[in-house]
BASE-437403 format. One record per residue (C-alpha): residue in one letter; y, z, x; residue number from 1. Coordinates in nm, 4 decimals. Each point is the difference from the previous one (the first is absolute). Layout:
// BASE-437403
<residuo A&c2 Y&c3 Z&c1 X&num NUM>
...
// end
This chain:
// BASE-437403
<residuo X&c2 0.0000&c3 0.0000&c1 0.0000&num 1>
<residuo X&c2 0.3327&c3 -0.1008&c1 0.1274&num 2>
<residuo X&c2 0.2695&c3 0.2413&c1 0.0201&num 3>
<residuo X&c2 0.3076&c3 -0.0703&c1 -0.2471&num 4>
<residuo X&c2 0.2803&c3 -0.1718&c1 0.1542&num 5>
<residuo X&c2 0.2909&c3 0.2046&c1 0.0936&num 6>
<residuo X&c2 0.2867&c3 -0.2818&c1 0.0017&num 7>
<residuo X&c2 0.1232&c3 -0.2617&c1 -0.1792&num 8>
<residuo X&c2 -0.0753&c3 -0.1672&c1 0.3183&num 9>
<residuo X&c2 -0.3599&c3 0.1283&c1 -0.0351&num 10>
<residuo X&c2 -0.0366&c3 -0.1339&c1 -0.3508&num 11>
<residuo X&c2 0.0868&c3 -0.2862&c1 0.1044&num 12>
<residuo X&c2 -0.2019&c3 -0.0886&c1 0.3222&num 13>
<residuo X&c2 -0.3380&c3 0.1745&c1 -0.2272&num 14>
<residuo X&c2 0.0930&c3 -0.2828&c1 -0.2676&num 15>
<residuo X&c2 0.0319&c3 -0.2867&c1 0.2868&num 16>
<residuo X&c2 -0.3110&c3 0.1144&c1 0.1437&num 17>
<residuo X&c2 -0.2155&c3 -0.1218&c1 -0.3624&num 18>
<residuo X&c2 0.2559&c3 -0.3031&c1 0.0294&num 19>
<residuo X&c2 0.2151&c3 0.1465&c1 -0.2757&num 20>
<residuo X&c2 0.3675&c3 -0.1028&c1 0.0971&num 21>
<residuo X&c2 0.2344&c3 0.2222&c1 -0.2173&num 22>
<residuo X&c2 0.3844&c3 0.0475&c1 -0.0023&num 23>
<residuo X&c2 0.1364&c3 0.3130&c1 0.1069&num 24>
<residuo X&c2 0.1062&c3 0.1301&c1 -0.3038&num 25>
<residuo X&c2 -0.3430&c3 -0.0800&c1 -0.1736&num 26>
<residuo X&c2 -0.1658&c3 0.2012&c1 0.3080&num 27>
<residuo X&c2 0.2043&c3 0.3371&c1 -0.0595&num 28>
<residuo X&c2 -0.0503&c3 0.0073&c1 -0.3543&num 29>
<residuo X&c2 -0.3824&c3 -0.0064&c1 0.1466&num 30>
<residuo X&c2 0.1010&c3 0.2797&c1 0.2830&num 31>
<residuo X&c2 0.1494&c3 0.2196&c1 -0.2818&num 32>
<residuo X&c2 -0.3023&c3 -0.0527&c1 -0.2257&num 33>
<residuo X&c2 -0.2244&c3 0.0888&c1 0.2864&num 34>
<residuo X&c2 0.1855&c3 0.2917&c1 0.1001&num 35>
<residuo X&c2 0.1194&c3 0.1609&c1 -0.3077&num 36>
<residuo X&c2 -0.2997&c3 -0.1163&c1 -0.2065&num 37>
<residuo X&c2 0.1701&c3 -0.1692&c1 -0.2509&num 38>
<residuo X&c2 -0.1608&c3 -0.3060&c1 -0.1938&num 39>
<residuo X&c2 0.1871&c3 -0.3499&c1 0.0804&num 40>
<residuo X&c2 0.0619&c3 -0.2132&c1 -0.2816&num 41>
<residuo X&c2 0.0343&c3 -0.3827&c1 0.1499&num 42>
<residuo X&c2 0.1381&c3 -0.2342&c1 -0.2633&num 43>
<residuo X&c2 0.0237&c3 -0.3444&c1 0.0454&num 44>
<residuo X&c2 -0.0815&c3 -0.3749&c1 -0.0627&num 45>
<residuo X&c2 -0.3870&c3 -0.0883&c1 0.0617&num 46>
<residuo X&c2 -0.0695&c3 -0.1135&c1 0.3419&num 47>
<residuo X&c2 0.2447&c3 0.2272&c1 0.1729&num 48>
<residuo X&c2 -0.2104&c3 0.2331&c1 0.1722&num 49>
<residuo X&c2 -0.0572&c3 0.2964&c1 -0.2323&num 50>
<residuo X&c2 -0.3461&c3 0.0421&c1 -0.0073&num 51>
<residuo X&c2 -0.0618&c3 -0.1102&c1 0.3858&num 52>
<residuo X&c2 0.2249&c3 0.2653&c1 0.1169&num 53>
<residuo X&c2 -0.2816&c3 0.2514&c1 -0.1397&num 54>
<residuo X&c2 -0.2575&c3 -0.1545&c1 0.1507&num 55>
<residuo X&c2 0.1688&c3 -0.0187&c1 0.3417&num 56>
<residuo X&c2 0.0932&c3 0.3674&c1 -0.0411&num 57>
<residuo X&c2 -0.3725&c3 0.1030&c1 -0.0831&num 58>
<residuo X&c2 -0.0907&c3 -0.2436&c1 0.2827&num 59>
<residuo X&c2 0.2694&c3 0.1594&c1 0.2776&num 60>
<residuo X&c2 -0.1218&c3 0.3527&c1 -0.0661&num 61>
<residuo X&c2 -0.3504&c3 -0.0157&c1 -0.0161&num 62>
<residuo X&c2 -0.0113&c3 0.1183&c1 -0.4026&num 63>
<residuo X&c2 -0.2121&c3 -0.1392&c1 -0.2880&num 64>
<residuo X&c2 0.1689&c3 -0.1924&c1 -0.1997&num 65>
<residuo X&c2 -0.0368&c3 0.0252&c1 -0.3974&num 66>
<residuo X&c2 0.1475&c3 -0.2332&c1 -0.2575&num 67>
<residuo X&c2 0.0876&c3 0.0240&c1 -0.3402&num 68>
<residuo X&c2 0.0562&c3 -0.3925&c1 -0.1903&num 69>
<residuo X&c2 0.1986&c3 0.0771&c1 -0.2943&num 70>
<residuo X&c2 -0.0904&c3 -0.1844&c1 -0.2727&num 71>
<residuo X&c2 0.1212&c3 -0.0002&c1 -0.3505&num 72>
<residuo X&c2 -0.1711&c3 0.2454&c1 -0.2106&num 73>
<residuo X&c2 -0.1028&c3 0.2411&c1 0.2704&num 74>
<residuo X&c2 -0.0418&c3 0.3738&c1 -0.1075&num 75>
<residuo X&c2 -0.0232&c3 0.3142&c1 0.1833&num 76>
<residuo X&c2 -0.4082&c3 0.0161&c1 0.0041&num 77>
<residuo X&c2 -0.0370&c3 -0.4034&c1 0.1145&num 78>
<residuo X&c2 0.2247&c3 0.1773&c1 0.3256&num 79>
<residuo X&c2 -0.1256&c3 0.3072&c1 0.0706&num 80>
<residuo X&c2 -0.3570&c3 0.0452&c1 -0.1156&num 81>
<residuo X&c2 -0.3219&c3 -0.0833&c1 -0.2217&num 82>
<residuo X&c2 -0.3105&c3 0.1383&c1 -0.0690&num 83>
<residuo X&c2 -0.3115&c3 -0.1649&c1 0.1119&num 84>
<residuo X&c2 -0.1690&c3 -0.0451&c1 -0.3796&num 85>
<residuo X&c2 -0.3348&c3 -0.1883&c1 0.1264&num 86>
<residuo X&c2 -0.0567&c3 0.2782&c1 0.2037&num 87>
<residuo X&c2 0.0966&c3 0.2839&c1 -0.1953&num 88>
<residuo X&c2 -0.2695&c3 -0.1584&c1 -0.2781&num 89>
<residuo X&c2 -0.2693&c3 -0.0430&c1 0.2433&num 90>
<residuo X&c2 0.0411&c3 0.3516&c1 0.0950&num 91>
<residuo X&c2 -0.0008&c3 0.1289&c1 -0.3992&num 92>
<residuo X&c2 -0.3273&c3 -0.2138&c1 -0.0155&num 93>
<residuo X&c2 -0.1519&c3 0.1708&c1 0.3218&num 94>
<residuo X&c2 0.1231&c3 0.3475&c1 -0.1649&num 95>
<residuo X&c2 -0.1798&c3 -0.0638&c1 -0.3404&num 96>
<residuo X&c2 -0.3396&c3 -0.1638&c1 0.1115&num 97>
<residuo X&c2 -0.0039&c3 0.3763&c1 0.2806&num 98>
<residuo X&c2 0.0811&c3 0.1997&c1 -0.3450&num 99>
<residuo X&c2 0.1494&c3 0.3166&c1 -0.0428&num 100>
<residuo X&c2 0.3410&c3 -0.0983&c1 0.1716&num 101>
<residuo X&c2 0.2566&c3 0.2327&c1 -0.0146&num 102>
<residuo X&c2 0.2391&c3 -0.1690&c1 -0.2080&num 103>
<residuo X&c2 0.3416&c3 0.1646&c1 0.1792&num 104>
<residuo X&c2 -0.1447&c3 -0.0458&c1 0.3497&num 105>
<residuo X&c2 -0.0858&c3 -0.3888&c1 -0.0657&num 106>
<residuo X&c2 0.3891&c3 0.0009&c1 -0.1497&num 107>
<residuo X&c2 0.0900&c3 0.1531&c1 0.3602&num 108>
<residuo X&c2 -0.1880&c3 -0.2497&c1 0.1640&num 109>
<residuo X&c2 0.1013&c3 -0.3420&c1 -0.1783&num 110>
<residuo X&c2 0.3586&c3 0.0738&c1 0.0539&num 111>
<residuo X&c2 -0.0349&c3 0.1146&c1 0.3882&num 112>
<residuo X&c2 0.1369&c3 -0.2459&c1 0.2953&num 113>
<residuo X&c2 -0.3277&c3 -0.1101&c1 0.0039&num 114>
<residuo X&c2 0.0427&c3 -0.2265&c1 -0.3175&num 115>
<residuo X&c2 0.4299&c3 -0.0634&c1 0.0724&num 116>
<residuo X&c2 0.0894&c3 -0.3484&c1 0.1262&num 117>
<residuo X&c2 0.3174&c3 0.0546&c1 0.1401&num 118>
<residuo X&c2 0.2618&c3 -0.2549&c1 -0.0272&num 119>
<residuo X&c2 0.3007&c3 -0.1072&c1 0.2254&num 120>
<residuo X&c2 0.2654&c3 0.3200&c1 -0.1000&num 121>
<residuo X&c2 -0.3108&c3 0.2327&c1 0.0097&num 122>
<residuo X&c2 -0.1266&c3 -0.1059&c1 0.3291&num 123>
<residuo X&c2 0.3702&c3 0.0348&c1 0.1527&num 124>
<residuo X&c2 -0.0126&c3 0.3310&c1 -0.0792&num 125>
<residuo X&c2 -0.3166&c3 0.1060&c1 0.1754&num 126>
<residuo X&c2 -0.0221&c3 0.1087&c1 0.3355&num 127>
<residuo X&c2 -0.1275&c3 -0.3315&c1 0.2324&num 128>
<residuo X&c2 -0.0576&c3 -0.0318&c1 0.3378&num 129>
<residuo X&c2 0.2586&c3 -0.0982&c1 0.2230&num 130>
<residuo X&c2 0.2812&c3 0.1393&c1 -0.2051&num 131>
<residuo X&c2 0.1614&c3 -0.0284&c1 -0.3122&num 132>
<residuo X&c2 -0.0424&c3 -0.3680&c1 -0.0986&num 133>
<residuo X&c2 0.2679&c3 -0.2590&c1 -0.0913&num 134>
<residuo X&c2 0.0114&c3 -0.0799&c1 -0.3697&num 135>
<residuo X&c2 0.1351&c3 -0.2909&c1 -0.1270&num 136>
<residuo X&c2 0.1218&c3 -0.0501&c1 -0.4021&num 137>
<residuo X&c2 0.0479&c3 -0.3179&c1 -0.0135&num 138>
<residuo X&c2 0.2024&c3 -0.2551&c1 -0.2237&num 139>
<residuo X&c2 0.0715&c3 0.3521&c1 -0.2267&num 140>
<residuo X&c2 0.2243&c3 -0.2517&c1 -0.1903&num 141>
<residuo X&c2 -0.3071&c3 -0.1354&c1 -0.1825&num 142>
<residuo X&c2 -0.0991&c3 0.3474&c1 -0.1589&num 143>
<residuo X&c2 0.1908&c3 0.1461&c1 -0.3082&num 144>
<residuo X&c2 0.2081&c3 0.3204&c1 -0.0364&num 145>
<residuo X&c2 -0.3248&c3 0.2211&c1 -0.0878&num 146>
<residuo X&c2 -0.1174&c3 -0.0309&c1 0.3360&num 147>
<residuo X&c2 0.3021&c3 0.0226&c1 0.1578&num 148>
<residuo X&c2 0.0578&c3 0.3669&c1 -0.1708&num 149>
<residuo X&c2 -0.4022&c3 0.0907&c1 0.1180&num 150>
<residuo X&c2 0.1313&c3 -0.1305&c1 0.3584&num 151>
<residuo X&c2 0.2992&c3 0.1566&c1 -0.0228&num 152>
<residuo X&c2 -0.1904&c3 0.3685&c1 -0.0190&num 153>
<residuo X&c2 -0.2496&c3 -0.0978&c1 0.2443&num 154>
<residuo X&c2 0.2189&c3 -0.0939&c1 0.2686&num 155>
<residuo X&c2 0.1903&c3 0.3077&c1 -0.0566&num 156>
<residuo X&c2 -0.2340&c3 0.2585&c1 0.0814&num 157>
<residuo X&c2 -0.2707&c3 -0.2353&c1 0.1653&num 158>
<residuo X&c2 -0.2433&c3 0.1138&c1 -0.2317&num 159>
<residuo X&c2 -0.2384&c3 -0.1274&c1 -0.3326&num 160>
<residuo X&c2 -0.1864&c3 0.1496&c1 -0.2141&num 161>
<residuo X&c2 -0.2988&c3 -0.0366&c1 -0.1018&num 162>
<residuo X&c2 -0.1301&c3 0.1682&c1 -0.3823&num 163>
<residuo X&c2 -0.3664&c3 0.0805&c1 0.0945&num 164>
<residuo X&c2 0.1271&c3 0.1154&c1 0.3753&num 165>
<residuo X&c2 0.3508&c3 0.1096&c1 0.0123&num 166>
<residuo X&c2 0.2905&c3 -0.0760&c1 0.1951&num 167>
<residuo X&c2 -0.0613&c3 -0.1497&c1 0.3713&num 168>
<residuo X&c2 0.2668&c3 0.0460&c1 0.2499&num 169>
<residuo X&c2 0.0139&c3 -0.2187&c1 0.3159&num 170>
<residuo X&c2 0.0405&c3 0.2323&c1 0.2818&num 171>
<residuo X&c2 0.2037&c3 -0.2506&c1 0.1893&num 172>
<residuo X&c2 0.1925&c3 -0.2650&c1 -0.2227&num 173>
<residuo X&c2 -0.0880&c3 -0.3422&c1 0.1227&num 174>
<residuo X&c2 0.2427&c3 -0.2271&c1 0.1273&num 175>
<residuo X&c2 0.1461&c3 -0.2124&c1 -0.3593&num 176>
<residuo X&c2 0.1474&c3 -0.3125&c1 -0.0063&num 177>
<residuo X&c2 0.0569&c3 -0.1474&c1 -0.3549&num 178>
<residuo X&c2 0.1085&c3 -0.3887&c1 -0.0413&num 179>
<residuo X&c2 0.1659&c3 -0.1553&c1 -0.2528&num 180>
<residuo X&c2 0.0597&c3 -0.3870&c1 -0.1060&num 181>
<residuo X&c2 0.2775&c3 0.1027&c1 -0.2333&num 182>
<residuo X&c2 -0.1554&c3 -0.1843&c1 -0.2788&num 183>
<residuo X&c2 0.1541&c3 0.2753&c1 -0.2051&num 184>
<residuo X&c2 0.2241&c3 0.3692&c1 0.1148&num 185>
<residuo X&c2 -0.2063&c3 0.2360&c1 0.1050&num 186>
<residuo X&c2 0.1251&c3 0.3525&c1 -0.1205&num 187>
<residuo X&c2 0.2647&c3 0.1845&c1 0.1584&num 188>
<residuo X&c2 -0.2093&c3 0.3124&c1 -0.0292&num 189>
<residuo X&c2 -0.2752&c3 -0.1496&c1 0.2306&num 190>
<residuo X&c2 0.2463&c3 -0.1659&c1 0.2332&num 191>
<residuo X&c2 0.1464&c3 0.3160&c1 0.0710&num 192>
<residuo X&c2 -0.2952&c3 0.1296&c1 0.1319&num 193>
<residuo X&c2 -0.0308&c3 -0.2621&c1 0.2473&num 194>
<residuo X&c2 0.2369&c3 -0.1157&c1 0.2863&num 195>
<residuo X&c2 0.1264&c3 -0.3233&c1 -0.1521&num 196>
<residuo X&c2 0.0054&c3 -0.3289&c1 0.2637&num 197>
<residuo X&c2 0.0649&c3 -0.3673&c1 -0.1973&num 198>
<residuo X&c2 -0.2046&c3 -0.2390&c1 0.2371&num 199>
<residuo X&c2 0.2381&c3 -0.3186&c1 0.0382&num 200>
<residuo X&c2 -0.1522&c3 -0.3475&c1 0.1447&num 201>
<residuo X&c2 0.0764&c3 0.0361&c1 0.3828&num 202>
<residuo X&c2 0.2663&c3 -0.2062&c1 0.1704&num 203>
<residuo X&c2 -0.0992&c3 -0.2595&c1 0.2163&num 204>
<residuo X&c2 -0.0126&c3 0.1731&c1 0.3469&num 205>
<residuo X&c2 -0.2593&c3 0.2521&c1 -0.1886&num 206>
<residuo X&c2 -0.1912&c3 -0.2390&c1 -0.1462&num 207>
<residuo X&c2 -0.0485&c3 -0.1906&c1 0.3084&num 208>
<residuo X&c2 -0.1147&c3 0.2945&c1 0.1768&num 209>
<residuo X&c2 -0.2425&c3 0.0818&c1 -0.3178&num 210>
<residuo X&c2 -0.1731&c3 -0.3924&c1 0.0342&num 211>
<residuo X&c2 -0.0310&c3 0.0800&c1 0.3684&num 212>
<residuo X&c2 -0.1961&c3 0.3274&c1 -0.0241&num 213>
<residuo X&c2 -0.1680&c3 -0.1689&c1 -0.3401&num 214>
<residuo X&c2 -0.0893&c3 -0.3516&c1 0.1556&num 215>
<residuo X&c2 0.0540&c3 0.0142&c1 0.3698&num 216>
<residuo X&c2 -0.1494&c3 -0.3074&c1 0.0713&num 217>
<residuo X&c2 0.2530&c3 -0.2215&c1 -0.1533&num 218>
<residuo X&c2 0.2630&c3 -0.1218&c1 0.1954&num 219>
<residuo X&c2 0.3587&c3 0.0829&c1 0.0395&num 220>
<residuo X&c2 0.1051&c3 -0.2908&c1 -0.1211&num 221>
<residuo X&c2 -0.2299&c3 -0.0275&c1 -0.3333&num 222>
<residuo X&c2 0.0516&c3 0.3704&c1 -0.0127&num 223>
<residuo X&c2 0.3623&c3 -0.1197&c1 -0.0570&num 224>
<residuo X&c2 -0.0303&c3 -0.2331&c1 -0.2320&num 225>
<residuo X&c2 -0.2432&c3 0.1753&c1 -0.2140&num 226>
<residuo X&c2 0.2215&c3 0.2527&c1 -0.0280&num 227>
<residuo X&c2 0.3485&c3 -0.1788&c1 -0.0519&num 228>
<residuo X&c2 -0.1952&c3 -0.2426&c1 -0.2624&num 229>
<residuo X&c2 -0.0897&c3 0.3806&c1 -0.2090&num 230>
<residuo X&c2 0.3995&c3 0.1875&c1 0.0386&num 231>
<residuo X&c2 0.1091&c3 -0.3350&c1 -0.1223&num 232>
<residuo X&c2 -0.2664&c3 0.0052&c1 -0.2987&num 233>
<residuo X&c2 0.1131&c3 0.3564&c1 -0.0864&num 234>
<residuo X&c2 0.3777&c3 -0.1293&c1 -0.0826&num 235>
<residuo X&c2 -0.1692&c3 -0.2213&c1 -0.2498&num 236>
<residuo X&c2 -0.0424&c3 0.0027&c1 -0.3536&num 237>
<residuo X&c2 -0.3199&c3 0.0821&c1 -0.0010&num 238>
<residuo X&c2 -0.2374&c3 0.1929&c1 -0.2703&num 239>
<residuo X&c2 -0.1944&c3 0.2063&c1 0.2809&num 240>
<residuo X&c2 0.1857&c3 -0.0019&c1 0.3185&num 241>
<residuo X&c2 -0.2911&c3 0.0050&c1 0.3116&num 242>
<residuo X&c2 -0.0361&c3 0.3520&c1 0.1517&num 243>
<residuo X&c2 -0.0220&c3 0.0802&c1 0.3711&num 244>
<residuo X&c2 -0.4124&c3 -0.0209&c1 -0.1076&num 245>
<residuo X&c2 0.0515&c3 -0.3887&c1 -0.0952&num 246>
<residuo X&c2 0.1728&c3 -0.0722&c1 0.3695&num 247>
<residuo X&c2 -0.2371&c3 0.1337&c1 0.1835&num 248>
<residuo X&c2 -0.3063&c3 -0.1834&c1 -0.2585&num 249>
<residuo X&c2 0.1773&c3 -0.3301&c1 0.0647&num 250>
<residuo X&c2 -0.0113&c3 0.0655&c1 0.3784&num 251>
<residuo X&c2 -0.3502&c3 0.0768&c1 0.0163&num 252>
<residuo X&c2 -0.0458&c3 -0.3554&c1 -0.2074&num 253>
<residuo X&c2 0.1950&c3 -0.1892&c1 0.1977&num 254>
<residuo X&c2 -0.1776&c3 0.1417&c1 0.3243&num 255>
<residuo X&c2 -0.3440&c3 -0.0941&c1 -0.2052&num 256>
<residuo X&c2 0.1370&c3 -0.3810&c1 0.0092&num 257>
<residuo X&c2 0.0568&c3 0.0465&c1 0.3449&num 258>
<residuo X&c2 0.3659&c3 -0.1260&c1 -0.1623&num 259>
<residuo X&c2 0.3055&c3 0.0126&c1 0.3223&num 260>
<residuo X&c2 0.2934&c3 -0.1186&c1 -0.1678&num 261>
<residuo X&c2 0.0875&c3 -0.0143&c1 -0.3766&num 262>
<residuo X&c2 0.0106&c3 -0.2571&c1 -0.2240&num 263>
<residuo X&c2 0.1173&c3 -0.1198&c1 -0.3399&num 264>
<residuo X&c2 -0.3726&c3 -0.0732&c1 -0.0501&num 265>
<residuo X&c2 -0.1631&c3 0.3144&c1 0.1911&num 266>
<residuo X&c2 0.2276&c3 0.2150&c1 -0.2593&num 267>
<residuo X&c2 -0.1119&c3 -0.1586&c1 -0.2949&num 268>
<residuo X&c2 -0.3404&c3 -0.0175&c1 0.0795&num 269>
<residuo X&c2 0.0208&c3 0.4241&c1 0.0750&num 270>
<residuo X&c2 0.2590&c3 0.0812&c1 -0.2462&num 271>
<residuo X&c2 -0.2480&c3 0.1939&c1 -0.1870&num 272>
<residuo X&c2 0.0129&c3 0.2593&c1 0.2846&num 273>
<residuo X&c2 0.2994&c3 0.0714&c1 -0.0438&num 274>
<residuo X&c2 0.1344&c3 -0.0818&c1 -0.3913&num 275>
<residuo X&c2 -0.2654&c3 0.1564&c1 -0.2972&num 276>
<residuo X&c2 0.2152&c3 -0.1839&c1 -0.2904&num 277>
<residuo X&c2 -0.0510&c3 -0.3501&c1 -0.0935&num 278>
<residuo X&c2 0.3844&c3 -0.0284&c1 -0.1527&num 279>
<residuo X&c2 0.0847&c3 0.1267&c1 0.3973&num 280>
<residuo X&c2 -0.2457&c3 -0.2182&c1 0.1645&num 281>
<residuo X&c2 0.0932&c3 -0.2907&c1 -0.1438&num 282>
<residuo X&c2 0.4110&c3 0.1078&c1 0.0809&num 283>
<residuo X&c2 -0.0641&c3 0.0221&c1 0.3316&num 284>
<residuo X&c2 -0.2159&c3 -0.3338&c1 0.0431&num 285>
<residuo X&c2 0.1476&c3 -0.3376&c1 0.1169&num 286>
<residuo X&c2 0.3054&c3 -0.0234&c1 0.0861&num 287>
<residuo X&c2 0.1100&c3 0.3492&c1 -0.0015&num 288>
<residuo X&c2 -0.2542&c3 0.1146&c1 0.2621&num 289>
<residuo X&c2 0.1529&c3 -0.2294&c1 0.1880&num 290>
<residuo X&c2 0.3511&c3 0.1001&c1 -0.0078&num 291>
<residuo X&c2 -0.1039&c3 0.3564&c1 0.0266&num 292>
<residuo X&c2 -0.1809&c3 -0.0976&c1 0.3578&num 293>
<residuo X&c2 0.2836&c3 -0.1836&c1 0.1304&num 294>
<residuo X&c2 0.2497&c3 0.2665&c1 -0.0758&num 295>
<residuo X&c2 -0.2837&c3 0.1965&c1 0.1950&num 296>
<residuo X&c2 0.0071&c3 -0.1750&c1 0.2651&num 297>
<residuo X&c2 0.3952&c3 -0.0286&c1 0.0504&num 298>
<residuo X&c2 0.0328&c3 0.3796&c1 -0.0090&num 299>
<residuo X&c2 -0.2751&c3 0.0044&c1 0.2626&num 300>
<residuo X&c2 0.1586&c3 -0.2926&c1 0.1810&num 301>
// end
């Protein structure tokens, strides 16, 4: 288990060293979570980074990493536990064929840890080796205000409950980072909680630096390009603007076609890399790639 970082500077070289390149102010909100174990809540378009920055951070300091997919209509006992029915049955079965089972003590025994399945807000709570783990809640914009509330409790006190057991208490709070597409507000109540951090689409110099940890083996030059061609794309009209995820996607294709320089042609044929809309694909196609690569290429020139 790696120690926790004891910088900003420290945040951000543990972050570099899973190939995670992060502004600074996106690495102290980390520091502060880390150090004053306070949940971050990263909001954001898709494709920015949210959910990586989890995994890196698991990754960088040795920790398990559990995640939570939000999903609409998710409730408290699809997060945190079920009971193991098959198995609780077989053992009633086993109980009534030996006879003379004593009826409290088989009640004892079906709801033990023996017959829990623990899910992802359970299992954060229990002890694990290496450390508290790093739990991720991701896309919480996806859920509904019920769950929120439930979350809102749980993260509170870093505890559940659960009816046949009582409450459980993590002895260490893990390490939360909750994400959020903004699909719709999140509550105030929750966000307060949480140290807050909107996660913009990086500026070019960033980005670059991103493609080179991401891709390394494309060249400068393409590396360029790739990445002009997808800051210009992001000033356009587009349904779905493409995500830090779609630039480095579109790399690794291009590297795949063993492609060196773009082309009017090359984009078209990938633009599904890059572009998940029809309505935007077809924008984009033709003529306009085109004019979007040569202004490209004069800024680069």
């Amino acid at each position: 288990m790696t120690e926790l970082p004891k910088s900003i500077d420290d945040t951000i070289a543990l972050l570099e060293d899973q190939d995670y390149v992060c502004g600074r102010a996106l690495a102290t909100v980390v520091y502060l979570s880390l150090t004053l174990g306070r949940p971050v809540f990263l909001e954001g378009e898709a494709g920015t980074g949210k959910t990586e920055i989890a995994k890196a951070l698991a990754a960088g300091l040795g920790r398990r990493l559990i995640r939570l997919q939000c999903y609409e209509g998710l409730d408290a006992a699809s997060a945190v536990y079920e009971w193991n029915f098959p198995a609780q049955m077989v053992a009633i079965r086993t109980a009534e064929a030996a006879g003379g089972a004593d009826r409290k003590a088989l009640q004892d025994e079906l709801f033990s840890d023996e017959f829990l399945t623990a899910r992802p807000l359970l299992e954060a709570m229990q002890p694990q080796d290496g450390g508290p783990p790093v739990l991720l809640i991701d896309e919480l914009d996806r859920t509904d205000a019920p769950f929120e509330a439930f979350l809102l409790e749980a993260l509170s006190d870093f505890q559940v409950t659960i009816p046949e057991l009582g409450t459980i208490k993590a002895a260490e709070p893990p390490i939360v980072i909750l994400t959020s597409n903004r699909t719709r507000e999140v509550h105030d109540a929750l966000k307060r909680r949480c140290l807050y951090h909107w996660v913009d689409y990086p500026d070019i110099d960033r980005e670059l630096a991103i493609l080179a940890a991401r891709a390394p083996e494309a060249k400068e030059a393409l590396s360029r390009e790739i990445v002009g061609f997808v800051q210009k794309l992001r000033t356009e009209d587009l349904f779905k603007k493409p995500g830090v995820a779609e630039t480095i996607d579109w790399a690794k294709c291009l590297l795949a076609l063993d492609v060196m320089t773009m082309s009017p042609e090359v984009i078209a044929d990938t633009m599904g890399a890059i572009l998940k809309y029809q309505d935007d694909i077809q924008k984009i196609q033709g003529s306009e790639a085109k004019r979007i690569l040569d202004e490209v290429r004069a800024e680069l020139a």
